[in-house]
LUMLOTOR-38949 format. One record per residue: residue in one letter; x, y, z of N, C-alpha, C in turn; residue number from 1. Coordinates in nm, 4 decimals. Example, Ala and Ser with C-alpha at 12.3 -4.5 7.8 and 13.67 -1.06 7.14 Angstrom:
2
A;1.3190;-0.5690;0.7800;1.2300;-0.4500;0.7800;1.3200;-0.3300;0.7800;1
S;1.2850;-0.2250;0.7080;1.3670;-0.1060;0.7140;1.2900;0.0030;0.7870;2
//
This chain:
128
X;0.0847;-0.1197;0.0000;0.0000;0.0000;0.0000;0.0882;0.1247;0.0000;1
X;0.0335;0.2409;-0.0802;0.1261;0.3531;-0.0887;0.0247;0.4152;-0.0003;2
X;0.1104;0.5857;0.0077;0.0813;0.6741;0.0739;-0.0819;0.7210;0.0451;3
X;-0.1726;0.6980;0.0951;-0.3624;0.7402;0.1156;-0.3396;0.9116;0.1221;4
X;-0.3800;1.0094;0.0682;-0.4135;1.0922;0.0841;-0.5327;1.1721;0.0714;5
X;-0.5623;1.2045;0.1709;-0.7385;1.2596;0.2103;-0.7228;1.4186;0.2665;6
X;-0.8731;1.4843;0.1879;-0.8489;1.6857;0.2566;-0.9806;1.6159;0.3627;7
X;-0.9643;1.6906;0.5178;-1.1164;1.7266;0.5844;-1.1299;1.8179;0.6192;8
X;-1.2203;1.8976;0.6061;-1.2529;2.0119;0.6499;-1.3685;2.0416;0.7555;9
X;-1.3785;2.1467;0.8090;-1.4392;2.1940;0.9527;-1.4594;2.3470;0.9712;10
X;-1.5313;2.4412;0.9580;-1.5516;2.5348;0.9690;-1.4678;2.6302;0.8346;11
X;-1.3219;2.6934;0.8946;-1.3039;2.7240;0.8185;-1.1009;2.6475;0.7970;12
X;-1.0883;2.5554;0.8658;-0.9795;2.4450;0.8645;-1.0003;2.3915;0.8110;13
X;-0.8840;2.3309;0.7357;-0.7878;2.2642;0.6036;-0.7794;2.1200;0.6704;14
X;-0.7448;2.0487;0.6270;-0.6457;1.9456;0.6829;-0.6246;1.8451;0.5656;15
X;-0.4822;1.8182;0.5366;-0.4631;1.7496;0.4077;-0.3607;1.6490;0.5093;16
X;-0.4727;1.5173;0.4581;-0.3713;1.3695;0.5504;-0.3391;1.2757;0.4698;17
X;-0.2025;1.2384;0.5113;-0.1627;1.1562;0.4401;-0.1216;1.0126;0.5473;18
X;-0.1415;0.9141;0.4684;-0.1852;0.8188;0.5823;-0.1053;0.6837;0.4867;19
X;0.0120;0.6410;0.6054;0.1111;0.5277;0.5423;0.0828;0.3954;0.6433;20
X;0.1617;0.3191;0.6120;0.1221;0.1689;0.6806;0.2442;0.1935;0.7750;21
X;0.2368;0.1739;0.8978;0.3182;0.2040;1.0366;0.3121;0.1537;1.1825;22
X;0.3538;0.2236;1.2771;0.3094;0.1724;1.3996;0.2366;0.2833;1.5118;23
X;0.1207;0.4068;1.3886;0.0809;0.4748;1.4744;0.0791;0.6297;1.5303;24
X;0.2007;0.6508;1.4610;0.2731;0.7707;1.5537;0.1725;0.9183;1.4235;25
X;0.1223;0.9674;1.5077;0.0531;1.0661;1.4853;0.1134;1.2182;1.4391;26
X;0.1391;1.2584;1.3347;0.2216;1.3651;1.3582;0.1864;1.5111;1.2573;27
X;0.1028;1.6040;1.3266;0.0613;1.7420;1.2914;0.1480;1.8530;1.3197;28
X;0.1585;1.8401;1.1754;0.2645;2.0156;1.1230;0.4011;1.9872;1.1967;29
X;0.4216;1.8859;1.1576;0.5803;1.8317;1.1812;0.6023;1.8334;1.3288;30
X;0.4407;1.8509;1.4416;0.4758;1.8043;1.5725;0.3711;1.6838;1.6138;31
X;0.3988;1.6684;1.7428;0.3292;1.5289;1.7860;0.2265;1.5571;1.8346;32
X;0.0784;1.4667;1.7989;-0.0173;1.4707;1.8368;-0.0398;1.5348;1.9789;33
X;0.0221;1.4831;2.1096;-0.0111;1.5537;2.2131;0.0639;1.6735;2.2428;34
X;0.1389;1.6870;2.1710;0.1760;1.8488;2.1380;0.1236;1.9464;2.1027;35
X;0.0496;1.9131;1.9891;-0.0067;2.0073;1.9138;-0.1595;2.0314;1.9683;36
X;-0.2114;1.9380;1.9876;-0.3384;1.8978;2.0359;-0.2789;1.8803;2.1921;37
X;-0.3206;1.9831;2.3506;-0.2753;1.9327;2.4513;-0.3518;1.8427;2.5449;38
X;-0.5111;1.9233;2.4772;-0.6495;1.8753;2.5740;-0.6439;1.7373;2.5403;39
X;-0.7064;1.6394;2.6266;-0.7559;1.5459;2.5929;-0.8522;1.5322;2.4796;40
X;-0.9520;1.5891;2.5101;-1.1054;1.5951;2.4193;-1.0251;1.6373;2.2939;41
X;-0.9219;1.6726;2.2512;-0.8889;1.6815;2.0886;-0.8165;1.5671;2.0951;42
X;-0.7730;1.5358;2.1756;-0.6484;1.4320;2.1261;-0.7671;1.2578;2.1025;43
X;-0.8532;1.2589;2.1759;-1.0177;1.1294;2.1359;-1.0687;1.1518;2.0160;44
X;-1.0190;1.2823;1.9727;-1.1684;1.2869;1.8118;-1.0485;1.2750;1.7462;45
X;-0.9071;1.2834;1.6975;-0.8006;1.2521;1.6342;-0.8585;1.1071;1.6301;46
X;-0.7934;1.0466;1.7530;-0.7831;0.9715;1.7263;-0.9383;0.8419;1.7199;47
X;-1.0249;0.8897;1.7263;-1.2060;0.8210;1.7420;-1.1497;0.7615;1.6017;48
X;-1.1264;0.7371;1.4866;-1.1863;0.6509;1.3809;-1.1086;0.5954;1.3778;49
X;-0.9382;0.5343;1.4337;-0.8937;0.4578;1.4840;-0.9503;0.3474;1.6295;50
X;-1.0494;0.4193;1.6708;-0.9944;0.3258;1.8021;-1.1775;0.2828;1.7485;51
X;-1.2339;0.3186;1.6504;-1.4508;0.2794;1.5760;-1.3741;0.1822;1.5217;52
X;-1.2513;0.1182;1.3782;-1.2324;0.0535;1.2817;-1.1222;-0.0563;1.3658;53
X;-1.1150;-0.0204;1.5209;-0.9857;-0.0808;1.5581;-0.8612;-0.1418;1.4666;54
X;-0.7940;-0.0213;1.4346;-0.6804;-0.0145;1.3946;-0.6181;0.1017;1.4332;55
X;-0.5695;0.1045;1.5748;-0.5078;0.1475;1.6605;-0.3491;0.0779;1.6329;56
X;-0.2532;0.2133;1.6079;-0.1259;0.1730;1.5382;-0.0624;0.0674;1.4360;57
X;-0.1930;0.0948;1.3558;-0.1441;-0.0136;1.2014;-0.1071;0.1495;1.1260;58
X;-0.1728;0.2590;1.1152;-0.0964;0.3860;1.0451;-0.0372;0.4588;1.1392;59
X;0.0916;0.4887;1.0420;0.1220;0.6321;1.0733;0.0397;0.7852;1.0061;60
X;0.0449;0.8470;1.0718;-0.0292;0.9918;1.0212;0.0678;1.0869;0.9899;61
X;0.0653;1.1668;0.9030;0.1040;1.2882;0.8658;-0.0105;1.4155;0.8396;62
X;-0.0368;1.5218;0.8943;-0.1011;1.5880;0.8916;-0.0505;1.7515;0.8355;63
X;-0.0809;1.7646;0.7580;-0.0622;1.9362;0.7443;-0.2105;2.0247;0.7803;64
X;-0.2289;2.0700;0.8798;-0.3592;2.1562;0.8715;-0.3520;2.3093;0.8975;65
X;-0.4099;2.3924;0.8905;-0.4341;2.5280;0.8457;-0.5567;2.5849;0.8633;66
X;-0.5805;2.7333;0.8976;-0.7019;2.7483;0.9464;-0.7774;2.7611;1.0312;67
X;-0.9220;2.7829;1.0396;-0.9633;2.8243;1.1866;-0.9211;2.7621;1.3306;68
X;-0.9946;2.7430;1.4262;-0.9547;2.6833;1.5503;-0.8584;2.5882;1.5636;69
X;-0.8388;2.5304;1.7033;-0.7790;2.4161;1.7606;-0.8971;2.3074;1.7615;70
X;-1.0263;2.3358;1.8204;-1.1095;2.2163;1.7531;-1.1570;2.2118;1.6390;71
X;-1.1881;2.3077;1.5229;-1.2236;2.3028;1.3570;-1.1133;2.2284;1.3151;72
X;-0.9433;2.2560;1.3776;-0.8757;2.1940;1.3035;-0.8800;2.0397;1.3589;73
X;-0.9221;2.0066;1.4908;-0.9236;1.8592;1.4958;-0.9947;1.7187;1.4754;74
X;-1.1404;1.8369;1.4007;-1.2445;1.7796;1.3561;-1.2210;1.7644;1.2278;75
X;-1.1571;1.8623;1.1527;-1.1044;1.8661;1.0191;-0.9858;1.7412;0.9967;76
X;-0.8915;1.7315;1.1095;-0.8382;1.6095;1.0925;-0.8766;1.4552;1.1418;77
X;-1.0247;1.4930;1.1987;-1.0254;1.3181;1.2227;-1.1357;1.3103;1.0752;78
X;-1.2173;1.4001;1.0141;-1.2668;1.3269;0.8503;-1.1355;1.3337;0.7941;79
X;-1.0879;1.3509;0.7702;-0.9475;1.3130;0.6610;-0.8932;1.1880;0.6739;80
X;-0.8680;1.1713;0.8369;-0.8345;1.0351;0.8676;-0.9505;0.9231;0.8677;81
X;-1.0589;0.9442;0.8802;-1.2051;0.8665;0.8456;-1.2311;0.8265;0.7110;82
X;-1.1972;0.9472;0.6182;-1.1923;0.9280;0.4661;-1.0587;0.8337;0.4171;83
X;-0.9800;0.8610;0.5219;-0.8461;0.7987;0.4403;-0.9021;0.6103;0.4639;84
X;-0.9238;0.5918;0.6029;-1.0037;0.4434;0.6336;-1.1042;0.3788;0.5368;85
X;-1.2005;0.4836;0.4881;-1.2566;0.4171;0.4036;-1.2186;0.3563;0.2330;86
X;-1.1299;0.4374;0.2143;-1.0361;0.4190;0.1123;-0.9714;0.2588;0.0989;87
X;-0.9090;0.2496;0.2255;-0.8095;0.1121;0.2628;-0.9301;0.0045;0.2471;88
X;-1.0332;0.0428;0.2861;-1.1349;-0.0983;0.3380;-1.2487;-0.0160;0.3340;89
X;-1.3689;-0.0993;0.2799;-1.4616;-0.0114;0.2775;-1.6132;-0.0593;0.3538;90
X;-1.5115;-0.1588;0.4890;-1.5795;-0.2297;0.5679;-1.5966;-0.1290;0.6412;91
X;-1.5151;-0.0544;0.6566;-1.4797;0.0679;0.7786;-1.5965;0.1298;0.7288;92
X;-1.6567;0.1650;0.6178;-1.7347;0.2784;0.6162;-1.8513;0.2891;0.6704;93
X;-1.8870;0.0671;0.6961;-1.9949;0.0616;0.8033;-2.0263;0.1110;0.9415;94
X;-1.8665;0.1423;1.0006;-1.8458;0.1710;1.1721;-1.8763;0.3081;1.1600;95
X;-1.8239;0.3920;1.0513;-1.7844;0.5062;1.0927;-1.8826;0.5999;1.0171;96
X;-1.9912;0.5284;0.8924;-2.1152;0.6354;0.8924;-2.1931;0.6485;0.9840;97
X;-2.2880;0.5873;1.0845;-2.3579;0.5431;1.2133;-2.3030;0.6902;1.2922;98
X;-2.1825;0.6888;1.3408;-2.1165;0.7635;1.4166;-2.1210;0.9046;1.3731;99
X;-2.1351;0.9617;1.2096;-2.1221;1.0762;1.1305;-1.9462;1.1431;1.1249;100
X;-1.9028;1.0439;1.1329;-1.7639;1.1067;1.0736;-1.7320;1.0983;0.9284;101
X;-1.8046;1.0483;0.8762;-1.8126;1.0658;0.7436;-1.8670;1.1847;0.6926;102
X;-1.9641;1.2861;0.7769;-2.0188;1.4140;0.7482;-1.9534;1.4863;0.7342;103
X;-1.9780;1.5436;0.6391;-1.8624;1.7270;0.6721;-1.9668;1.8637;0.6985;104
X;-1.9303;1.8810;0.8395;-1.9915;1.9762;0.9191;-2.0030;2.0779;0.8343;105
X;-2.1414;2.1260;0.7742;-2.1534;2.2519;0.7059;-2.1190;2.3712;0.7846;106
X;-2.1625;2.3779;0.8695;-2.1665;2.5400;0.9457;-2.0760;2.6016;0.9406;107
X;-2.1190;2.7574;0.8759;-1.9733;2.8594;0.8598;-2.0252;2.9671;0.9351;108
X;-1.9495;3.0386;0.9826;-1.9697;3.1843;1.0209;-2.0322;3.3064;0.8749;109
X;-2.1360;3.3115;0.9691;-2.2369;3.4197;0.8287;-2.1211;3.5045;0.8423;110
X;-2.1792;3.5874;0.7130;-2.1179;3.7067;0.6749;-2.2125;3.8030;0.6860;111
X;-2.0974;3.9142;0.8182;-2.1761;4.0310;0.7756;-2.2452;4.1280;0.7274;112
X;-2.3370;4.1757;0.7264;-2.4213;4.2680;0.6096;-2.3953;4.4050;0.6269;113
X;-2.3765;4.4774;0.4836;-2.3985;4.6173;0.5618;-2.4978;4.7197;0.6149;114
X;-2.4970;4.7667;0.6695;-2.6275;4.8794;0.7134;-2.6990;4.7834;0.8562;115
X;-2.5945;4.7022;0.8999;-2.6340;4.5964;0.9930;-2.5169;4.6208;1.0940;116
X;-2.4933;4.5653;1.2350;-2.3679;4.5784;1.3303;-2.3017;4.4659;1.2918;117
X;-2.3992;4.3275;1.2819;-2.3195;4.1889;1.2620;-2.3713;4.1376;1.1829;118
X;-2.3706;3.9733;1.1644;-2.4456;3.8904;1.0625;-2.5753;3.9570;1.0672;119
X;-2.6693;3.9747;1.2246;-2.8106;3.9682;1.1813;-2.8488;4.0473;1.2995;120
X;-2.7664;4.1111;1.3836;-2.7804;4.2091;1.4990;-2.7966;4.3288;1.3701;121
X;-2.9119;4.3745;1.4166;-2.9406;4.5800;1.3595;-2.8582;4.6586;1.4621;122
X;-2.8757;4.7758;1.3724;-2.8186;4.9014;1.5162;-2.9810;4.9418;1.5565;123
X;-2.9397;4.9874;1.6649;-3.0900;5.0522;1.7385;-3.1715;5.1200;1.6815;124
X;-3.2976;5.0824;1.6382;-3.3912;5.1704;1.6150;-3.4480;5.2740;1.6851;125
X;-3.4691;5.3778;1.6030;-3.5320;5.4937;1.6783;-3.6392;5.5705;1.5898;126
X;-3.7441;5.5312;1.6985;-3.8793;5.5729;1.6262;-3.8629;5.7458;1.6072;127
X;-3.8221;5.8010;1.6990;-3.8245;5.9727;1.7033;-3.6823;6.0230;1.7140;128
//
């Protein structure tokens, strides 16, 4: 098997993964998963479609991501790594649609309007 490469995205985060046959080792923007990611709760959704397909350290990860948050970007990298699973085997795609990691979270931040304060806040009306 060669190098799997998968984009996921999340708000307004990138994440382009590339996913080799290994023993595991997780590694975003040339640092280590619990580096980059310190909380727990990011470092479970990384790694959730490893531990749904149990194949917990059969890949190594390479991650480049970019873009909004620390969680957009870690939601953005566990579909990449979900997409890359279904690729290899497409048994996986049974565990991991159920769950919705196969979804890609629409929601963006509206865009402001003008003659408005925000997306959909007015300025104060005044009758007189």
């Amino acid at each position: 098997m060669e190098v799997i490469h998968k984009i996921g995205r999340r708000k307004t985060a990138v994440a382009r993964v590339y996913l080799t046959p290994g023993n595991g080792k997780i590694t975003i923007n040339k640092r280590d998963l619990e580096n980059y990611f310190p909380t727990a709760t990011l470092q479970y959704k990384v790694q959730q479609p490893f531990a749904l397909t149990g194949t917990e350290g059969t890949y190594d990860v390479k991650v480049n991501v970019y873009g909004g948050g620390i969680t957009g970007q870690a939601e953005a990298v566990r579909l990449g790594i979900s997409r890359a699973l279904c690729e290899i085997d497409v048994e996986n795609r049974l565990t991991l649609k159920p769950e919705g990691l196969l979804t890609r979270d629409p929601r963006m931040v509206e865009r402001k309007k003008f003659g408005q304060k925000k997306a959909r806040k007015k300025f104060q009306f005044s009758k007189r």
